[in-house]
C-alpha positions as a printed Julia matrix, in Angstrom:
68×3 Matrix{Float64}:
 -16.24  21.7     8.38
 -17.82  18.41    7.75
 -17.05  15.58   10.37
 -15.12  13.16    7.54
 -13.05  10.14    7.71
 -10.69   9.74    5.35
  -8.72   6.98    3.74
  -5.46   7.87    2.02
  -3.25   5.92   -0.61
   0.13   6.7    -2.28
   0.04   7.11   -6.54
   2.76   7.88   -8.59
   1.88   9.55  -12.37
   4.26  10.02  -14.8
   4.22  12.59  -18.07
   6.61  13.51  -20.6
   4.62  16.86  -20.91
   5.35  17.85  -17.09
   4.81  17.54  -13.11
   1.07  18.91  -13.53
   0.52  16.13  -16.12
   1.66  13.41  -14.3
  -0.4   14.35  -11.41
  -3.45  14.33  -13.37
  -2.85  11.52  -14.99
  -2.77   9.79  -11.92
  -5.76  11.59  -10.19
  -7.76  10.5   -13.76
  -6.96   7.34  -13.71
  -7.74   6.61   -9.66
 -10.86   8.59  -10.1
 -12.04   5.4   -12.38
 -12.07   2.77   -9.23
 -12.21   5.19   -6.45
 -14.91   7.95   -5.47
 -14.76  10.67   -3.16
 -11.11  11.82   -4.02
 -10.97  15.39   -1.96
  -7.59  16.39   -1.73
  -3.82  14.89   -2.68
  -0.47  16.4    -1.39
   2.68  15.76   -3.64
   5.08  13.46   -1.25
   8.04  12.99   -4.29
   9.17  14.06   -7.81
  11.89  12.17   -9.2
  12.55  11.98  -13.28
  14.36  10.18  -15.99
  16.92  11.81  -17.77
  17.5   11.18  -21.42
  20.29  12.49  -23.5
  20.98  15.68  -20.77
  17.34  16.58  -20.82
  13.91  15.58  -18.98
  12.96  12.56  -20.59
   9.75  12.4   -18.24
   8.08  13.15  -14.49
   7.61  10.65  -12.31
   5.15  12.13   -8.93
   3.84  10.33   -6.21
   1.01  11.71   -4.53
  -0.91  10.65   -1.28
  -4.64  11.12   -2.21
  -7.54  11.73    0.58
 -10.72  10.31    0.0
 -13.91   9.75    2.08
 -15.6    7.08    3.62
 -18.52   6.16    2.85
């Protein structure tokens, strides 16, 4: 293993389409002002409920990335 440092921050994605799609729709959109994303772990999934169904996904995630 590599002898990395990593930095870590907190996102939170949201989809109508599902938990997967929220999470990369937040990994997509960090990856446009960060580099060196290596690994996330899901910390909370919460959603919005509209007319007794899943209206969307909200996910936070806490993303690892490298130092440079």
């Amino acid at each position: 293993m590599s002898d990395h440092v990593y930095k870590h921050i907190e996102l939170t994605g949201s989809s109508e389409k599902g938990i997967e799609d929220a999470i990369n729709r937040a990994l997509e959109k960090a990856s446009h002002s960060l580099h060196g994303m290596r690994w996330f772990e899901v910390t909370d999934t919460r959603g919005h409920i509209d007319n007794g169904r899943v209206g969307h996904w909200q996910v936070t995630v806490k993303v690892g990335f490298t130092l440079d």
